[in-house]
N, C-alpha and C positions, 0 to 999 in steps of 0.2 A: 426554471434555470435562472428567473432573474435577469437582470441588466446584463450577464456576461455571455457573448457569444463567442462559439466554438471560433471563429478565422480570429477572434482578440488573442489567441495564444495559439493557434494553432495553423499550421501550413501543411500540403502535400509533402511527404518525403520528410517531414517531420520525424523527430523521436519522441515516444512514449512507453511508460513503462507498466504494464498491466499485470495486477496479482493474479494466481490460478487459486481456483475456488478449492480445489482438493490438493494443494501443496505448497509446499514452504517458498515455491520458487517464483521470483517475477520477472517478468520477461522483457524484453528492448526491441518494441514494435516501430515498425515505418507505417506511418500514416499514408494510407492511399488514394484517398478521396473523402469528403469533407460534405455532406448534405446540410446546410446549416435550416434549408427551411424545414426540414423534416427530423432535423435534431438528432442525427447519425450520423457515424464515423464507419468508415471503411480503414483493415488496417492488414496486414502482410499476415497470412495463418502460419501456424511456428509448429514442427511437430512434435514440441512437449505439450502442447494444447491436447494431442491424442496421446501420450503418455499417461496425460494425467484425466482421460476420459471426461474432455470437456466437450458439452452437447451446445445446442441451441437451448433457450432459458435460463442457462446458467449466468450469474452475473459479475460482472469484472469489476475492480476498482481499478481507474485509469489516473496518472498522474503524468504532470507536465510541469517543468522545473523553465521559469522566464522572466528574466527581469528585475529578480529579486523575488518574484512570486512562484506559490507553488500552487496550481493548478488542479484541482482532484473531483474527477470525474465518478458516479455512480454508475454505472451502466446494462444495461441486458443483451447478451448475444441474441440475433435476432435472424443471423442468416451467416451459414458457414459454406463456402463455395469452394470445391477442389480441382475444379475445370472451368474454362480455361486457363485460368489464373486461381492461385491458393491463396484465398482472404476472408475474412468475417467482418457483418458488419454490427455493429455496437449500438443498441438504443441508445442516448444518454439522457439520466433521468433528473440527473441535478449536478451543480457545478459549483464548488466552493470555488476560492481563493483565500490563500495565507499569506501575509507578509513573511517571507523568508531572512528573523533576525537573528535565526542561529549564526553563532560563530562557527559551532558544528555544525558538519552538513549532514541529511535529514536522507535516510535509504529504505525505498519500500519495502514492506515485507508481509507476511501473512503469516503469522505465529501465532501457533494456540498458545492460550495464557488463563491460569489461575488467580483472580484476583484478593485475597485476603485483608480485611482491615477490623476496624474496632466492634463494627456493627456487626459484620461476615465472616467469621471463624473460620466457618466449614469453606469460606471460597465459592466465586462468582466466574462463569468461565466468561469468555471473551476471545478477542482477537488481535493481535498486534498488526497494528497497518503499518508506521515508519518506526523508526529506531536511530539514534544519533548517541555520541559516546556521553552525552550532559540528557539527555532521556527518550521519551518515547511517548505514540498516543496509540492507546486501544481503543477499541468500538464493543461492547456489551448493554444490555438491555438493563441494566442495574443505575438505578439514583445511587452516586456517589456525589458526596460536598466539597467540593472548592475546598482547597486547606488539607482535606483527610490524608494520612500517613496511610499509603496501602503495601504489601506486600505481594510483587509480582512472582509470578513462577512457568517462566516461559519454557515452551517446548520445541527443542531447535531436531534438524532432523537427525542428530545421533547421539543428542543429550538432553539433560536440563538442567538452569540455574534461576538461581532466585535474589531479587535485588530489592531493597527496598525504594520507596518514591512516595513523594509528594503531588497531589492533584493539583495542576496550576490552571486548568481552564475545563470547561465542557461546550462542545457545540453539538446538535441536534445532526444525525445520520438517516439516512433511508434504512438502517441496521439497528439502529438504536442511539442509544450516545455515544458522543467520541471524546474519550480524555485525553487530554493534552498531563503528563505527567514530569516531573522532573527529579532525577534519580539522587537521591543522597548520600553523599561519600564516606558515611561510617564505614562502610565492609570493600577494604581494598583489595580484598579477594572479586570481590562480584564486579567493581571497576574495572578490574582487567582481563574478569573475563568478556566484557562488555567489548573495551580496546579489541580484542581479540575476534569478537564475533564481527565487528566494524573492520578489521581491516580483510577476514575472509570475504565479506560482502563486497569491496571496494576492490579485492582483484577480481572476484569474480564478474563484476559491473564491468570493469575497464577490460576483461577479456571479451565477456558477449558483445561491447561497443565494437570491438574491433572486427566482430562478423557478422553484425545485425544485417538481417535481409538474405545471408549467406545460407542460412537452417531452416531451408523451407521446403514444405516437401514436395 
């Protein structure tokens, strides 16, 4: 995990937001306890976690928004307790940090995606981790170049659209690589559907805030 430890960004009663390995949905966890010699988090169990038939081994991506920075965690469920207290607790197996220089602000997600470009016709599948209205980064196991124009084709849960982008950066994942991509405003159809998919996510965000810890089973 590097130089960065878990109490650098993180407190008790804290909020985090964790993708589900089997759905489009990410959730707005309270931090419950903090192991940093053991490199595990404890966090409040949500029951879309059984919704969406999540076990022990399955693994989370955890983010943490501070400072200016954005915090993202790899991690493995490792222990899910429903007595006395409803919580799991989280291996974490590695800890980026972003500077946070969007103007747009940056909202997790977990969205299958087709990747298309010059080299890949047929398309590379992948995953969309965040999403902002100026672009987006996926995780796929595919060498993509710095520079390359790809053709995204996301899969939302009651649709799909397709946007073109630009790769502006790659860093190394415990998944694969992660593209940092930046979306191009020829098609001002796929701009706004983009507007549109950001502001469903931003009321949905600002309503689960307002009951985090509330939906617990």
């Amino acid at each position: 995990m590097g130089n960065i430890k878990l109490r650098d960004f993180l407190d008790v009663q804290s909020t985090v937001k964790t993708g589900l390995p089997k759905s489009t949905d990410c959730i707005l966890n309270t931090v419950t306890a903090i192991y940093e010699e053991r490199g595990e988090v404890e966090i409040k169990f949500d029951e879309r976690y059984v919704a969406a038939l999540t076990m022990v081994g399955d693994d989370l991506r955890v983010t943490k928004t501070l400072d200016g920075y954005e915090y993202v965690m790899d991690t493995t469920i490792i222990k899910i307790q429903i007595e006395p207290t409803k919580s799991m607790v989280l291996k974490v197996h590695s800890i980026n940090r972003y500077t946070n220089l969007r103007k747009d602000e940056r909202y997790s997600v977990n969205y299958a995606v087709t990747i298309q470009s010059f080299s890949e016709e047929d398309g590379i599948f992948g995953v969309v981790v965040n999403i902002s209205v100026s672009g987006l980064a996926f995780v796929c196991r595919h060498n993509f170049i710095v520079g390359e124009t790809v053709r995204l084709s996301i899969l939302l849960p009651a649709s799909t659209f397709t946007i073109d982008g630009e790769i502006v950066r790659v860093t190394d994942s415990t998944k694969g690589n992660e593209y940092g991509v930046k979306f191009l405003r020829e098609d001002e159809d796929a701009i706004r559907d983009v507007k549109e998919l950001i502001e469903n996510i931003k009321e949905r965000e600002d309503r689960l805030s307002r009951i985090v810890g509330y939906h617990i089973l």
